[in-house]
Predicted model as a PDB file, atoms N, CA, C, CB and O in Angstrom, pLDDT in the B-factor column:
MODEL        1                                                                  
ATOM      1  N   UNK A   1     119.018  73.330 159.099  1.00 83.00           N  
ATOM      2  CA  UNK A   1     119.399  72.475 160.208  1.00 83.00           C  
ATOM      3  C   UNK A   1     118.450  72.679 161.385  1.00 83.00           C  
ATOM      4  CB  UNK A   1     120.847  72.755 160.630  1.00 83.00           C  
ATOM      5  O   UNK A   1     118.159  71.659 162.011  1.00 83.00           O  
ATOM      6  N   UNK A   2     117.763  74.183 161.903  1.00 83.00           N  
ATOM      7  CA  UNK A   2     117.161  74.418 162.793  1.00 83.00           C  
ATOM      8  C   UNK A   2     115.485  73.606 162.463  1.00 83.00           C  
ATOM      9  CB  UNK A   2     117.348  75.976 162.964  1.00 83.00           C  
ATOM     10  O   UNK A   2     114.636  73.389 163.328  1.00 83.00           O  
ATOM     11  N   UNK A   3     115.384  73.317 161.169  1.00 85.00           N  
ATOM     12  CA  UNK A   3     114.124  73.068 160.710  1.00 85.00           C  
ATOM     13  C   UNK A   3     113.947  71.272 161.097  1.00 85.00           C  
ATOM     14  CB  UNK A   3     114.039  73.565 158.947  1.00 85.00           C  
ATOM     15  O   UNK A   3     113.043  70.690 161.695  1.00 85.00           O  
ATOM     16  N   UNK A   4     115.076  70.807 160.542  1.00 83.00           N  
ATOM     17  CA  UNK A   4     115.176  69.333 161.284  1.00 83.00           C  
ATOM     18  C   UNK A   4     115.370  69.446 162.897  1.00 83.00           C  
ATOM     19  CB  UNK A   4     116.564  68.446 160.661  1.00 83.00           C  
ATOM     20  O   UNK A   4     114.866  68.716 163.751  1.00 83.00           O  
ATOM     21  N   UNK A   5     115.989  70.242 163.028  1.00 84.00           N  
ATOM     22  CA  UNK A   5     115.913  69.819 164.550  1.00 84.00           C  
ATOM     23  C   UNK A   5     114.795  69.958 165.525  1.00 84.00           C  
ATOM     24  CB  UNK A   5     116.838  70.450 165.171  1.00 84.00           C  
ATOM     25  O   UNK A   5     114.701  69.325 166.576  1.00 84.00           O  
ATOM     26  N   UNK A   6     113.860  70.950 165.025  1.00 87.00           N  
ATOM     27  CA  UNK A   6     112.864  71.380 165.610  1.00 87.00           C  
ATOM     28  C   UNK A   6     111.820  70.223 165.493  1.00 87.00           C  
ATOM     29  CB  UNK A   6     112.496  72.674 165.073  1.00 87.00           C  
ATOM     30  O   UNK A   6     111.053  69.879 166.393  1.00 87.00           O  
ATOM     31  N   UNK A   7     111.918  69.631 164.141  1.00 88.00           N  
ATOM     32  CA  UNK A   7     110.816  68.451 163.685  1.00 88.00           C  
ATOM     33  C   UNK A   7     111.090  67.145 164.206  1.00 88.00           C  
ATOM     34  CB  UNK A   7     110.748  68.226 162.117  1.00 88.00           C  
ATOM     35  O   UNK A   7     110.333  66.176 164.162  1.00 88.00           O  
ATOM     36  N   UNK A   8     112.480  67.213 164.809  1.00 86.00           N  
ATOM     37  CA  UNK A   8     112.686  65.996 165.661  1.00 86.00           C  
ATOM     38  C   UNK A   8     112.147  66.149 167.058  1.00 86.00           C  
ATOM     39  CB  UNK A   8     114.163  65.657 165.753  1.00 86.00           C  
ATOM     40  O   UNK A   8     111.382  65.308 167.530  1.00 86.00           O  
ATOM     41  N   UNK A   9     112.527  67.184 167.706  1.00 88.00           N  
ATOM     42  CA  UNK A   9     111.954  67.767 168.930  1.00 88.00           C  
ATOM     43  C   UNK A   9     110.344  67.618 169.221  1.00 88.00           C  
ATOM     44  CB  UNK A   9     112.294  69.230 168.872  1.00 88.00           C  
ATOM     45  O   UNK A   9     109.858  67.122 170.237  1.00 88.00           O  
ATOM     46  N   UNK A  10     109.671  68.125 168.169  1.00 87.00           N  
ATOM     47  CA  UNK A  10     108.582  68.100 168.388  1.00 87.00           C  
ATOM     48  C   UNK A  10     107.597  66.326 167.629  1.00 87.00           C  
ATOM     49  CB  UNK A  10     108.258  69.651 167.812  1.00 87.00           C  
ATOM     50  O   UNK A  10     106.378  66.187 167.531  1.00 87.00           O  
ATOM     51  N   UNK A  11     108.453  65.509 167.325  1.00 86.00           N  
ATOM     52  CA  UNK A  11     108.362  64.437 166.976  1.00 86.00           C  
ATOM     53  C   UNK A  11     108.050  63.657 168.227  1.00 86.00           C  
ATOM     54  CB  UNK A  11     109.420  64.120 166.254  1.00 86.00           C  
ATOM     55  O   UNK A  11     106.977  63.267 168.688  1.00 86.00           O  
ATOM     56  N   UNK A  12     109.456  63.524 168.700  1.00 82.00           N  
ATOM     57  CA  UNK A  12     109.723  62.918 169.816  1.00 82.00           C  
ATOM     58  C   UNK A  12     108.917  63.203 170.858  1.00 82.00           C  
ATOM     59  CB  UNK A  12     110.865  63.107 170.126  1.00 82.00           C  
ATOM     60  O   UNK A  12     108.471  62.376 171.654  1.00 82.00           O  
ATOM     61  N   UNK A  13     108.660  64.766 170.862  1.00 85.00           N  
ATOM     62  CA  UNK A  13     107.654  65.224 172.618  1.00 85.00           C  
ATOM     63  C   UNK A  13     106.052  64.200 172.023  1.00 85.00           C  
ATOM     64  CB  UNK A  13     107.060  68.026 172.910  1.00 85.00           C  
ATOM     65  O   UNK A  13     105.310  63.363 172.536  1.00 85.00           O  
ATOM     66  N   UNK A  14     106.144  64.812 170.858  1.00 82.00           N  
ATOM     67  CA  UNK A  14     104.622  64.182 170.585  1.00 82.00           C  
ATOM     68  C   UNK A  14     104.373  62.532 170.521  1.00 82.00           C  
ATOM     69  CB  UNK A  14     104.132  64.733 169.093  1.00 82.00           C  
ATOM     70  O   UNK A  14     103.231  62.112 170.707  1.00 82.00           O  
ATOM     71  N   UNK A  15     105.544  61.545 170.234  1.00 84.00           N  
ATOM     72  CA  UNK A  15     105.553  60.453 170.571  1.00 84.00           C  
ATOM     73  C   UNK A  15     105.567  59.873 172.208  1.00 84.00           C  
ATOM     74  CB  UNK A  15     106.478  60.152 169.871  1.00 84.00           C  
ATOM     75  O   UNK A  15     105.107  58.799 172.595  1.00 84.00           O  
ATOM     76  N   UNK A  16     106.125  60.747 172.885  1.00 80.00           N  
ATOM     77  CA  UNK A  16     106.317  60.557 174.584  1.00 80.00           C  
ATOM     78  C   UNK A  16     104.675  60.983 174.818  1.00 80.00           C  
ATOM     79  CB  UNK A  16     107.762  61.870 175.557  1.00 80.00           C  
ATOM     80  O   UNK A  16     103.860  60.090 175.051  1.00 80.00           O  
ATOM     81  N   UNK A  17     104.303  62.250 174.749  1.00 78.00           N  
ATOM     82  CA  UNK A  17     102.560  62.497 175.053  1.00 78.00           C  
ATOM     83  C   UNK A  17     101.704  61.319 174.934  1.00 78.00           C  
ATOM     84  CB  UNK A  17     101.842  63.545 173.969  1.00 78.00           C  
ATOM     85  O   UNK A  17     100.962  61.041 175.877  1.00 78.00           O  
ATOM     86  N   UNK A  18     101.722  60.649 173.957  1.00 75.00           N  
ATOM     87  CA  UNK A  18     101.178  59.290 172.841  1.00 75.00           C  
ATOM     88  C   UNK A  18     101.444  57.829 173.970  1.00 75.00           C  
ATOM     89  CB  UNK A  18     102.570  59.123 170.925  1.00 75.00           C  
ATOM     90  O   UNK A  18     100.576  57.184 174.558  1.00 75.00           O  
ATOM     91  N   UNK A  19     102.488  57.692 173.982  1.00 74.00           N  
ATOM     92  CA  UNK A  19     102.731  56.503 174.555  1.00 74.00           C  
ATOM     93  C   UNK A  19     102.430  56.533 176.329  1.00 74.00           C  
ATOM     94  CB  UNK A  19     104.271  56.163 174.127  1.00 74.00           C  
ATOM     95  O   UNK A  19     102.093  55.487 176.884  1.00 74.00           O  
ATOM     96  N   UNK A  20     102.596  57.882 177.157  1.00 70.00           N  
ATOM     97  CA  UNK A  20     101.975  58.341 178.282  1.00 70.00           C  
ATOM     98  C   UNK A  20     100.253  57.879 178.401  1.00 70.00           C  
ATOM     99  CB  UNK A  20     102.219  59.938 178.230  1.00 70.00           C  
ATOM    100  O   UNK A  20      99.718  57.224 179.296  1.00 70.00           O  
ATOM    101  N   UNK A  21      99.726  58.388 177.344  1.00 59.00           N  
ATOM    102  CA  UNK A  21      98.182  58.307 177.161  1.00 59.00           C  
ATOM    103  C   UNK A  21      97.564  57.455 177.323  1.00 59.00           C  
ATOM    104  CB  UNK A  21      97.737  58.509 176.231  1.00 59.00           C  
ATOM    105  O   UNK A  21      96.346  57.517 177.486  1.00 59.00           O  
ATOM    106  N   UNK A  22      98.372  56.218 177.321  1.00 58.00           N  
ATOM    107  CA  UNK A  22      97.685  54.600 177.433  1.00 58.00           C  
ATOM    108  C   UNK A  22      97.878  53.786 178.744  1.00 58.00           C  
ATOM    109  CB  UNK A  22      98.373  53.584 176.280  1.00 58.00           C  
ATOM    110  O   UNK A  22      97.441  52.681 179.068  1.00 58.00           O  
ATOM    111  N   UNK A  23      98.721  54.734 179.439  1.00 62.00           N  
ATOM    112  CA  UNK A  23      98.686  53.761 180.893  1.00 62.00           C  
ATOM    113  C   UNK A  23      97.639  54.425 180.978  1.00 62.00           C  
ATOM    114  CB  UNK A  23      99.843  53.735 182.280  1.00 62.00           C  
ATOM    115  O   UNK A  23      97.294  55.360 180.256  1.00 62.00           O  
ATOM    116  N   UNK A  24      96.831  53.752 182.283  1.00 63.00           N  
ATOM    117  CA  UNK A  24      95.614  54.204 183.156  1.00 63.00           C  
ATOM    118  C   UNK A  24      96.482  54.471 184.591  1.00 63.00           C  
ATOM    119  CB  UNK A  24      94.211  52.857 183.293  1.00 63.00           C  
ATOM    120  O   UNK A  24      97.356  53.700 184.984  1.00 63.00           O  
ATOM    121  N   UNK A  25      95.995  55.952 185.435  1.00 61.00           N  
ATOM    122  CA  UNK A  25      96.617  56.596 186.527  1.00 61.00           C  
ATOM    123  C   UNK A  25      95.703  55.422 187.674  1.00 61.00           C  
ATOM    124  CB  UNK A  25      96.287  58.594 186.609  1.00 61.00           C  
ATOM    125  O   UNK A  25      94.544  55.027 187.804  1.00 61.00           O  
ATOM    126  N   UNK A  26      96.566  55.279 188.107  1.00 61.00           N  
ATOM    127  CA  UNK A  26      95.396  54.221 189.959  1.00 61.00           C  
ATOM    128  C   UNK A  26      94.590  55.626 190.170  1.00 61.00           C  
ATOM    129  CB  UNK A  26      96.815  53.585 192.352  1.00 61.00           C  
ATOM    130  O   UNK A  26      94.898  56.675 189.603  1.00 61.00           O  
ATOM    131  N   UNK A  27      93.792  55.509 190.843  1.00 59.00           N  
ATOM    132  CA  UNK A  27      92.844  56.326 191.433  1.00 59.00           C  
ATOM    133  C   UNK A  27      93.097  56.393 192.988  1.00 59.00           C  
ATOM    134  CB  UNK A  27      91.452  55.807 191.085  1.00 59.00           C  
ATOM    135  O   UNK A  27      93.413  55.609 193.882  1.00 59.00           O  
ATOM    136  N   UNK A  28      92.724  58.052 192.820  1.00 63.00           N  
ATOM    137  CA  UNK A  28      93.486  59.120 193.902  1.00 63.00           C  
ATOM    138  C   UNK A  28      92.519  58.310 195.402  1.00 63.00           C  
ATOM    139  CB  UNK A  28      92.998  61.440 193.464  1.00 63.00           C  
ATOM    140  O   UNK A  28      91.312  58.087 195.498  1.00 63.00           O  
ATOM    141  N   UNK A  29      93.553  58.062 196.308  1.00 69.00           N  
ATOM    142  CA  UNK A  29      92.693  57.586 197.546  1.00 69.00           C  
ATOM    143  C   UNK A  29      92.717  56.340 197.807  1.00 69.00           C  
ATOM    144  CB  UNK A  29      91.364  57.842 197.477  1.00 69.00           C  
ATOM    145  O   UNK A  29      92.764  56.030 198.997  1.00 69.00           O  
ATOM    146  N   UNK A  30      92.695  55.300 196.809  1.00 77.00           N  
ATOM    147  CA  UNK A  30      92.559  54.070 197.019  1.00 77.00           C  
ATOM    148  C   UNK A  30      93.454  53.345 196.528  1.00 77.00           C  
ATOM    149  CB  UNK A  30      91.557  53.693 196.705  1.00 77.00           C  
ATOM    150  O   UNK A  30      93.706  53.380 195.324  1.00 77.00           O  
ATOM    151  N   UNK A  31      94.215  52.410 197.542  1.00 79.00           N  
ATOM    152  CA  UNK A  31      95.208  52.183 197.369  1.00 79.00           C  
ATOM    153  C   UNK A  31      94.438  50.606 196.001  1.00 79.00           C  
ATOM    154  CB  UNK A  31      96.166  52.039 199.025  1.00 79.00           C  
ATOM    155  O   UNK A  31      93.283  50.191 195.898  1.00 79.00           O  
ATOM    156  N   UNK A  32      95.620  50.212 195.290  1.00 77.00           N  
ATOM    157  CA  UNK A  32      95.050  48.901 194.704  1.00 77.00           C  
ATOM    158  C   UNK A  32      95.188  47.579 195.252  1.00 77.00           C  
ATOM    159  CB  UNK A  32      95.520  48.735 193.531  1.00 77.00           C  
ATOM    160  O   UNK A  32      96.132  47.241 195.965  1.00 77.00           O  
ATOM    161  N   UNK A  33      94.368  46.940 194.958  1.00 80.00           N  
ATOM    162  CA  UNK A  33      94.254  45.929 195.738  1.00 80.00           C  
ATOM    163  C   UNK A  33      95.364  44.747 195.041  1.00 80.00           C  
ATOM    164  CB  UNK A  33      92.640  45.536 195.826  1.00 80.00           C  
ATOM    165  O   UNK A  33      95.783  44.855 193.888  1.00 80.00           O  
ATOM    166  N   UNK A  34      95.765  43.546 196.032  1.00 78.00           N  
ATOM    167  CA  UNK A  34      97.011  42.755 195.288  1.00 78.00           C  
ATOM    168  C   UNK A  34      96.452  41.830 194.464  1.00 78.00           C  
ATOM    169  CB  UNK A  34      98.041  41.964 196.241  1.00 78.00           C  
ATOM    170  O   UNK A  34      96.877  40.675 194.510  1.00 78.00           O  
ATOM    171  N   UNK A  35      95.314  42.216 193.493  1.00 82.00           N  
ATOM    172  CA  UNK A  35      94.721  41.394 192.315  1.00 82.00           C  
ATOM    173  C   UNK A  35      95.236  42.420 191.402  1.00 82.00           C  
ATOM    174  CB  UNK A  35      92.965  41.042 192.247  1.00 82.00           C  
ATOM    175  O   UNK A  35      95.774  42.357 190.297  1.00 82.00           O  
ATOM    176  N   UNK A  36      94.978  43.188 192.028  1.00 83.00           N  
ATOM    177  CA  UNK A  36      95.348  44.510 190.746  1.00 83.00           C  
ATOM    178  C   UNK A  36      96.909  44.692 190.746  1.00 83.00           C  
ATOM    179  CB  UNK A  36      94.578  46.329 191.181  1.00 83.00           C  
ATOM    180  O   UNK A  36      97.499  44.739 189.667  1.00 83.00           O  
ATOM    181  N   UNK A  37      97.552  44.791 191.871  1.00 79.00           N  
ATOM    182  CA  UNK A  37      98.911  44.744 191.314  1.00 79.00           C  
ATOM    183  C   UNK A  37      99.498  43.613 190.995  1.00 79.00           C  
ATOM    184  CB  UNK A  37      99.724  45.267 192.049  1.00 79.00           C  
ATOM    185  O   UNK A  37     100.691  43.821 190.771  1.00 79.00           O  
ATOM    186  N   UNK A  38      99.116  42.188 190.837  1.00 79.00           N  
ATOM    187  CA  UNK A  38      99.308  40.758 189.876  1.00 79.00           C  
ATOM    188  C   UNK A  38      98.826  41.416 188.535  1.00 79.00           C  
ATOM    189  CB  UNK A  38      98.193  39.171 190.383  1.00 79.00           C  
ATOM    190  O   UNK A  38      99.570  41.501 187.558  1.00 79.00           O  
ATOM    191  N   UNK A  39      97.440  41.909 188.551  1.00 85.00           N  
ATOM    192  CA  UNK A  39      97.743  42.400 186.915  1.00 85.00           C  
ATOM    193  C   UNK A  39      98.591  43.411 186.043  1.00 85.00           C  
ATOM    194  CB  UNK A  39      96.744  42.787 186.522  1.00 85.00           C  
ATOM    195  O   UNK A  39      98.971  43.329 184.875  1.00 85.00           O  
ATOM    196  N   UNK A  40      98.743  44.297 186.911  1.00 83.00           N  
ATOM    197  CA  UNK A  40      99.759  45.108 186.502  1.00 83.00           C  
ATOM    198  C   UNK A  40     100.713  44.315 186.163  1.00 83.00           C  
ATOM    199  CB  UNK A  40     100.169  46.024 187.374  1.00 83.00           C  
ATOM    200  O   UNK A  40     100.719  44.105 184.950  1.00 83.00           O  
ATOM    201  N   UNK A  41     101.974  43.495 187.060  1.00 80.00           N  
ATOM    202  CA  UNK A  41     102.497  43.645 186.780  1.00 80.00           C  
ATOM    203  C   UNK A  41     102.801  41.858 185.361  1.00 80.00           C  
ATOM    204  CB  UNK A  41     103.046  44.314 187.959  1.00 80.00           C  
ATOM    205  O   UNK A  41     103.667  41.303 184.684  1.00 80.00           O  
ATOM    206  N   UNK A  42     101.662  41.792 185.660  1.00 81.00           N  
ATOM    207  CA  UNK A  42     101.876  40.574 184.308  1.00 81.00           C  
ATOM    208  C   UNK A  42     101.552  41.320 183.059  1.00 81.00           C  
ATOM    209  CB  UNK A  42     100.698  39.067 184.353  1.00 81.00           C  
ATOM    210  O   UNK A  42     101.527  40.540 182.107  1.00 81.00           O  
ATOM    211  N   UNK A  43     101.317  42.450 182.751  1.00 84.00           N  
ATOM    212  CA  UNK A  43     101.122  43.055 181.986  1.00 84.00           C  
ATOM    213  C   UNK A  43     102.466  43.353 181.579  1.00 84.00           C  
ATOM    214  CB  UNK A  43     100.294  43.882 182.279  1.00 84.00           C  
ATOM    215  O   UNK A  43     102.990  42.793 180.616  1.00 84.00           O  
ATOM    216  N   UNK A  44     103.114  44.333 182.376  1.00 80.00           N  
ATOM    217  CA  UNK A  44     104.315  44.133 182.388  1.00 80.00           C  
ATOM    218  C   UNK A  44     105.621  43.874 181.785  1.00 80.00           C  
ATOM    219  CB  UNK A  44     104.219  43.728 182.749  1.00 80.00           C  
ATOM    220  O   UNK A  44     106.504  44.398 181.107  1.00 80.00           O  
ATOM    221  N   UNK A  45     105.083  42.131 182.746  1.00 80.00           N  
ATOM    222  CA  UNK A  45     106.269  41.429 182.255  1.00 80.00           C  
ATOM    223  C   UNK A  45     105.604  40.730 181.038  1.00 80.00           C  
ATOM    224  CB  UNK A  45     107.005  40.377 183.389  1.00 80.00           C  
ATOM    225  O   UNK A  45     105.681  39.529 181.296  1.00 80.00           O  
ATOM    226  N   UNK A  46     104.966  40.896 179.793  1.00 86.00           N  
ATOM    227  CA  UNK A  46     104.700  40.680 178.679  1.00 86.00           C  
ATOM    228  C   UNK A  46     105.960  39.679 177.775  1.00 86.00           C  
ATOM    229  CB  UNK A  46     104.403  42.056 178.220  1.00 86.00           C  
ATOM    230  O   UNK A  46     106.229  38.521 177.457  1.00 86.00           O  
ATOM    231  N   UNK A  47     106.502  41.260 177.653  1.00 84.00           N  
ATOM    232  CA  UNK A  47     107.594  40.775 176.362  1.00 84.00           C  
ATOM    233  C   UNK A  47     109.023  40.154 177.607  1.00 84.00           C  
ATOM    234  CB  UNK A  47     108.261  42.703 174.946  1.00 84.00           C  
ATOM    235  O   UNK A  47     110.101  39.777 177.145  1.00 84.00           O  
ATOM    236  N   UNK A  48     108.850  40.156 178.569  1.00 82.00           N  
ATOM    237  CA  UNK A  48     109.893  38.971 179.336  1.00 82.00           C  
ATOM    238  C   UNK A  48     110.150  37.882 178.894  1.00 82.00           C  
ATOM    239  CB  UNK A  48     109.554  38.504 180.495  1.00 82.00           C  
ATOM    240  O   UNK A  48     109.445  37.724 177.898  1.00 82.00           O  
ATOM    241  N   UNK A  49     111.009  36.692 179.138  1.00 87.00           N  
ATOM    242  CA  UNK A  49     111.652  35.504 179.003  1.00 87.00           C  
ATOM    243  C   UNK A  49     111.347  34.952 179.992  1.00 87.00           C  
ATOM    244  CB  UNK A  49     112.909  35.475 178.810  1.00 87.00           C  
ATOM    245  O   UNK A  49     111.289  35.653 181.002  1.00 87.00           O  
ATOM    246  N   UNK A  50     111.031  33.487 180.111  1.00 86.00           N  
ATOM    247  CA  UNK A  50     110.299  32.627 181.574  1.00 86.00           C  
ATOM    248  C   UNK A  50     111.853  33.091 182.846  1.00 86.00           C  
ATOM    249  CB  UNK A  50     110.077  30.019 181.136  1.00 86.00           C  
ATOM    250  O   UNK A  50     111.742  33.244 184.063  1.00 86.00           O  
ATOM    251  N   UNK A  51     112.860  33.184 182.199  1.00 87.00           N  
ATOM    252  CA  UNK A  51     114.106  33.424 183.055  1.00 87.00           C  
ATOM    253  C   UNK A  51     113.442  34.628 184.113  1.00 87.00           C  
ATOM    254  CB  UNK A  51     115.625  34.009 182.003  1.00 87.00           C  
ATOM    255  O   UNK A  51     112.935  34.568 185.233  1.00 87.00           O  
ATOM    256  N   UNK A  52     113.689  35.605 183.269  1.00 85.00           N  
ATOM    257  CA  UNK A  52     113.242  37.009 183.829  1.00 85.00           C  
ATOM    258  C   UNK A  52     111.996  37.379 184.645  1.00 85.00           C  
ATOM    259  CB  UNK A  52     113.117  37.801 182.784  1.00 85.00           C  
ATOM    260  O   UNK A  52     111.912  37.965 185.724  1.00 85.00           O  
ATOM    261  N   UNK A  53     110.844  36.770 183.658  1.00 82.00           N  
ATOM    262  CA  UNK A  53     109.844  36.618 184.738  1.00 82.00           C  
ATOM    263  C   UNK A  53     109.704  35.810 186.709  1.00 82.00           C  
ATOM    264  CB  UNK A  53     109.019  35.909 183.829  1.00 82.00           C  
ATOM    265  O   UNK A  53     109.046  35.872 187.747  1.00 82.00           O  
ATOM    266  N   UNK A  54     110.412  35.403 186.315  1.00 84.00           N  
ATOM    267  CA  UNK A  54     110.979  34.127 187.655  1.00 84.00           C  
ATOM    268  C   UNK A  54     111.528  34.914 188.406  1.00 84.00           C  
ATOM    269  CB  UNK A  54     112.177  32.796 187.342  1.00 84.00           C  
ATOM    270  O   UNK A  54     111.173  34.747 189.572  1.00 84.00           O  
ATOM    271  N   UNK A  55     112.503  35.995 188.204  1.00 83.00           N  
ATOM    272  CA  UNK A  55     113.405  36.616 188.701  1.00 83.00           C  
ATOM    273  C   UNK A  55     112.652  37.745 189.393  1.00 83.00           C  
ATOM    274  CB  UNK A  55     114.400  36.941 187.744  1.00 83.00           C  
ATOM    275  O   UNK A  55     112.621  37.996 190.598  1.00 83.00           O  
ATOM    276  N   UNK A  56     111.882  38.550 188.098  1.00 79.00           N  
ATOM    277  CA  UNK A  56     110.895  39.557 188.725  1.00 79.00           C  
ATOM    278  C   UNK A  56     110.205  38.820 189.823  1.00 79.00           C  
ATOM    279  CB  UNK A  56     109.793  40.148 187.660  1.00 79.00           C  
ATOM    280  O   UNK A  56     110.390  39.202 190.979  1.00 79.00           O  
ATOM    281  N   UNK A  57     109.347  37.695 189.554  1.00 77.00           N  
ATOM    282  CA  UNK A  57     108.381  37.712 191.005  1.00 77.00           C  
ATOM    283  C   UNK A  57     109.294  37.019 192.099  1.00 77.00           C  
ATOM    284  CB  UNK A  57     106.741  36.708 190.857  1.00 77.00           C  
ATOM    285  O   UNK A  57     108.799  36.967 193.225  1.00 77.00           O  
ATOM    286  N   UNK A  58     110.546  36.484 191.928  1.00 81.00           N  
ATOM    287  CA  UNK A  58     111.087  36.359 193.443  1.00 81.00           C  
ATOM    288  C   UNK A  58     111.576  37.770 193.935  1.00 81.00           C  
ATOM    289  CB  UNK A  58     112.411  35.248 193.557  1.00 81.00           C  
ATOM    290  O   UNK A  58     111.363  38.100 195.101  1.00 81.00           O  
ATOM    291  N   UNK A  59     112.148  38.502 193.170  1.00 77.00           N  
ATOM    292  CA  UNK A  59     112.240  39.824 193.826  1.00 77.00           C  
ATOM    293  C   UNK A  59     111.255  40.582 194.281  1.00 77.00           C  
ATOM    294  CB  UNK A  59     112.764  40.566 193.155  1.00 77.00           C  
ATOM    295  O   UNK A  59     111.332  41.225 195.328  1.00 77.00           O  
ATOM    296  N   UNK A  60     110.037  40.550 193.349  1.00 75.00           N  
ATOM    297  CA  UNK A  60     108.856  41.501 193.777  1.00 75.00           C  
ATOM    298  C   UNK A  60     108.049  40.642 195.410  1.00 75.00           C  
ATOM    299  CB  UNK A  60     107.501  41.584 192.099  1.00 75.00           C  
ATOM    300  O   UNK A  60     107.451  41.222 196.316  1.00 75.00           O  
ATOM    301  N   UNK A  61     108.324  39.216 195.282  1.00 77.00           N  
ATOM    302  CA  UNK A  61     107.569  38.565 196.921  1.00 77.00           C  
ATOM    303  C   UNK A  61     108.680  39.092 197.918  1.00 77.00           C  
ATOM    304  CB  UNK A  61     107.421  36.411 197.123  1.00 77.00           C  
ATOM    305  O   UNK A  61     108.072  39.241 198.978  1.00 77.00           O  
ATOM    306  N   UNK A  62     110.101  39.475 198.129  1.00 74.00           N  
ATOM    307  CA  UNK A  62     110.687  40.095 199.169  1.00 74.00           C  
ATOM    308  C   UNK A  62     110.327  41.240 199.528  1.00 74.00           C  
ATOM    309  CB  UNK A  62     111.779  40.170 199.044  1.00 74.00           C  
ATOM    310  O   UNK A  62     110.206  41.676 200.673  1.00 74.00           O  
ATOM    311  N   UNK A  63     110.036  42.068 197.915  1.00 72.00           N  
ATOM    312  CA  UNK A  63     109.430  43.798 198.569  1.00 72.00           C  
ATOM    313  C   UNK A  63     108.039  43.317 198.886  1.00 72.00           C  
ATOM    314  CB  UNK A  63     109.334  45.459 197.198  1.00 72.00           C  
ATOM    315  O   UNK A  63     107.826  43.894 199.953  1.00 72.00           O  
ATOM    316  N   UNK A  64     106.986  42.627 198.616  1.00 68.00           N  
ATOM    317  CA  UNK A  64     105.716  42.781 198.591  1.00 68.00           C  
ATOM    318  C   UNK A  64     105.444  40.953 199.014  1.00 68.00           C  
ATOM    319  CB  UNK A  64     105.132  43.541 196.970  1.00 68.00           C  
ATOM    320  O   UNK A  64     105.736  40.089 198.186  1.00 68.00           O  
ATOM    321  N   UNK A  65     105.088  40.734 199.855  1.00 65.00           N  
ATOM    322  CA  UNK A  65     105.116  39.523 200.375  1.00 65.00           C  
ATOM    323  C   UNK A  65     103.358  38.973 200.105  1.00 65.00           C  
ATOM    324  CB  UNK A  65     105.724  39.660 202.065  1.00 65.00           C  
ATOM    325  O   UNK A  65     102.960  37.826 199.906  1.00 65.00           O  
ATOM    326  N   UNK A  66     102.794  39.886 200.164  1.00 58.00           N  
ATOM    327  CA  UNK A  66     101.336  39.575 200.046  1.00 58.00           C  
ATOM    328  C   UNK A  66     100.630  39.105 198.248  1.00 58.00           C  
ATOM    329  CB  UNK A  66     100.596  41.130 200.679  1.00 58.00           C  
ATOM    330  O   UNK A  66      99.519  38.821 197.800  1.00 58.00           O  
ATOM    331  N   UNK A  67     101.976  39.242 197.713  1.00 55.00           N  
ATOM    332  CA  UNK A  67     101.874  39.165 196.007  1.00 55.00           C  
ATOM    333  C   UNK A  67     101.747  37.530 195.803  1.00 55.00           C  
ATOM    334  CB  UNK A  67     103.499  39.891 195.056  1.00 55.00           C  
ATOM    335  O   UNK A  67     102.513  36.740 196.354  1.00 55.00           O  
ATOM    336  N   UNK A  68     100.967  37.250 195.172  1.00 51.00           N  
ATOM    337  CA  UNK A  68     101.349  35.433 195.017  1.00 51.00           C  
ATOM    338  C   UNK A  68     101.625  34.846 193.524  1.00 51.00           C  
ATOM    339  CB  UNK A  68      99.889  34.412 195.574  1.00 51.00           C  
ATOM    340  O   UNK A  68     101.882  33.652 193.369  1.00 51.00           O  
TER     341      UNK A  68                                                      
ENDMDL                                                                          
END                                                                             
């Protein structure tokens, strides 16, 4: 039982490491510019529904007004 559990444990950490690895970190100092956070976040909203997407960018223009 300790042998499965351990192989799940270390499954799982090693799938979280894996899927971490592929965002790219912004770079230290500079803030991004609002071309770059339109791409972010259409990246994003990928696997969204036209509903949801609609929803995200009216919410995201109240926090971030400079977003278009």
């Amino acid at each position: 039982m300790k042998k499965y559990f351990l192989s799940l444990a270390i499954l799982c950490s090693a799938t979280f490491v894996l899927a971490q690895a592929d965002k790219k970190p912004i770079a230290a100092g500079k803030p991004p510019t609002p071309s770059d956070i339109n791409k972010m976040l259409e990246e994003e909203m990928k696997g969204m529904s036209p509903e949801e997407k609609a929803e995200m960018r009216k919410m995201m223009k109240g926090v971030m007004p400079a977003l278009q």
